[in-house]
C-alpha positions as CSV (number, residue, x, y, z in Angstrom):
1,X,66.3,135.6,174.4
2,X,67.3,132.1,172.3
3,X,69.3,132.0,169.1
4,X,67.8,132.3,165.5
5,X,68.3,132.2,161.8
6,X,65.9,134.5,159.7
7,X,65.7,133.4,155.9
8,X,65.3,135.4,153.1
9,X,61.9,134.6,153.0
10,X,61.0,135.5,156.5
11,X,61.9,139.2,155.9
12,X,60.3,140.6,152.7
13,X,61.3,143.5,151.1
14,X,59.9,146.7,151.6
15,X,60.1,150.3,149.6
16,X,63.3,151.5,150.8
17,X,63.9,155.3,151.6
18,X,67.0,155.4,149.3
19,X,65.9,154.6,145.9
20,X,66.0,151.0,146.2
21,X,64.2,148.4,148.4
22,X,65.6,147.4,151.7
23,X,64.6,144.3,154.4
24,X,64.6,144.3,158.0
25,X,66.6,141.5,158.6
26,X,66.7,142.2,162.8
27,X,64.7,144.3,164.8
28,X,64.8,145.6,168.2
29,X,62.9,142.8,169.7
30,X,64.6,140.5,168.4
31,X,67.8,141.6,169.4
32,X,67.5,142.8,172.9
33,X,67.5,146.1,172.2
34,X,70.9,146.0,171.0
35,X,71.3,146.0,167.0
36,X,68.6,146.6,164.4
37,X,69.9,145.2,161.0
38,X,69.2,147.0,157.6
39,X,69.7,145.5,154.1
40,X,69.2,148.2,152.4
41,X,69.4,149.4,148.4
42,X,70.8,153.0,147.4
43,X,69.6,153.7,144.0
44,X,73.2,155.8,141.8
45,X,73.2,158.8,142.6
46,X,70.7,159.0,145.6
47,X,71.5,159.1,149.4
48,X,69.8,160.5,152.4
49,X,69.9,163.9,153.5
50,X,72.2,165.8,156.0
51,X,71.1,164.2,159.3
52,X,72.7,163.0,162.9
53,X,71.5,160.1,165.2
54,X,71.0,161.3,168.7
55,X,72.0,157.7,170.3
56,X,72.8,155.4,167.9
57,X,76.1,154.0,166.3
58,X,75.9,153.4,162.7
59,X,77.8,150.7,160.4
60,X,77.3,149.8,157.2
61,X,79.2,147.2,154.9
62,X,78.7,148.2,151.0
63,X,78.3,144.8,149.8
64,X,78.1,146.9,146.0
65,X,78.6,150.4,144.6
66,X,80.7,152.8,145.5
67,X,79.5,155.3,148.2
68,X,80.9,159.4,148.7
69,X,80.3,159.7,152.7
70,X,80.7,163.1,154.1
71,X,81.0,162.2,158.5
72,X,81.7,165.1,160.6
73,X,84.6,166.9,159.2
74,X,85.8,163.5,157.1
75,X,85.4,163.3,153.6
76,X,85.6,158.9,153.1
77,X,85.4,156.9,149.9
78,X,83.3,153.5,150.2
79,X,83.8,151.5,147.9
80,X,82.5,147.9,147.5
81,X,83.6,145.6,150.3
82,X,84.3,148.7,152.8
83,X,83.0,148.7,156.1
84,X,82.1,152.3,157.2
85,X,81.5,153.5,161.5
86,X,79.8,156.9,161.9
87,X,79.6,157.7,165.5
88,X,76.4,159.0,167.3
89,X,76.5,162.5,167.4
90,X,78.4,162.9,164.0
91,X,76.4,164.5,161.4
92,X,76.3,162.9,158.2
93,X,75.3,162.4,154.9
94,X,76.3,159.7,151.7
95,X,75.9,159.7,148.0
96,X,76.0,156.4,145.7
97,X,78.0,157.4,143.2
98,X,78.5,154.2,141.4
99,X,76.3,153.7,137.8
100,X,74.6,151.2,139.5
101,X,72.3,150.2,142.7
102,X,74.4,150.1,145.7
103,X,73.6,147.2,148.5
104,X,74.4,148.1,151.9
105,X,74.2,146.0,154.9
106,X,73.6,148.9,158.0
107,X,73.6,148.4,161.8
108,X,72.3,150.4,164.2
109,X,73.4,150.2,167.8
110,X,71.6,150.3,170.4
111,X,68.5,149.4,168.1
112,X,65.3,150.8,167.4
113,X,66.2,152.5,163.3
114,X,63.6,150.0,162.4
115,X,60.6,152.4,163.2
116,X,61.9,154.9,160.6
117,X,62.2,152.3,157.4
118,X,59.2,150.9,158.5
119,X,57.6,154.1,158.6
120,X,58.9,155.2,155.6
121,X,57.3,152.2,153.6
122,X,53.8,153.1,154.8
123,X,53.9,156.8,152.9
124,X,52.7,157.8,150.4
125,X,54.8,157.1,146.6
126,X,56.4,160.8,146.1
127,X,57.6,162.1,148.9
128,X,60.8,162.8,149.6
129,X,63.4,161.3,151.6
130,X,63.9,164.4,152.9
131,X,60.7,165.0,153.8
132,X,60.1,161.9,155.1
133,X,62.9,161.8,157.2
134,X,62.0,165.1,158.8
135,X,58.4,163.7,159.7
136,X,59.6,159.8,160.9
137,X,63.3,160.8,161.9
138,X,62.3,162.8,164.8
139,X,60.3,159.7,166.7
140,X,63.6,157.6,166.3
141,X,66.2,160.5,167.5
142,X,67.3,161.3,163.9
143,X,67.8,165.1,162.6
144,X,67.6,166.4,159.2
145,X,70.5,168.6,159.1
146,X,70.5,169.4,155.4
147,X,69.7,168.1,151.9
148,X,71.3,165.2,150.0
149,X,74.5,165.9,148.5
150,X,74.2,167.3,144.8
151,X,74.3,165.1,142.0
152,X,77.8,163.5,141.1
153,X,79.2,166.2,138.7
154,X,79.8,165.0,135.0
């Protein structure tokens, strides 16, 4: 393994499962197995559905937006420049529901998440996140527990 710097250049964006695009900026590879890192865009409103990750820790710094995160029994408010930890194991699910795109820098540890927003890219325009995740999830240890939360009311 040797040190590295990956410009933006070097990791194009891709059709993100969120409503936004999102970049790969470290894969499992690259990292010894032990982080994949996710730029990643949340379109208002959107956010994945219901789902737990059998053996991986996630993180994810809002960099903008505001993000409604449902984790376990916790109810947490994200907004930009929080940094939020969901355990493995923890079911969860999160909502942007700022007016505008939210950015979101997410970890995944040990790595290997890649596969799924990779995956993801490759179908076909119109289907659903949900659906999606239900197909590609399962080859990376990730559930669908539920649907997205409901639009913000207002």
């Amino acid at each position: 393994m040797t040190a590295w710097v990956h410009t933006p250049e070097d990791r194009p964006e891709i059709r993100g499962p969120a409503g936004g695009p999102a970049r790969i900026l470290a894969r499992t590879a690259e990292t010894n197995g032990v982080i994949t890192v996710v730029e990643n865009v949340v379109g208002p409103g959107q956010g994945p559905p219901k789902h737990v990750h059998d053996a991986e820790d996630e993180l994810f710094y809002v960099m903008s937006g505001h993000l409604h995160v449902l984790a376990g029994d916790e109810t947490l408010e994200a907004p930009a420049g929080s940094l939020v930890f969901i355990p493995r194991q923890t079911p969860h699910v999160f909502q942007n529901t700022s007016s505008e795109p939210a950015k979101l820098l997410v970890l995944f540890t040990p790595a290997g998440m890649e596969g799924f927003f990779e995956g993801f890219a490759k179908l076909a325009r119109g289907v659903s996140l949900a659906e999606a995740a239900g197909a590609l999830g399962e080859r990376v240890g990730m559930h669908v527990l539920g649907p997205p939360l409901p639009p913000p009311a207002g």
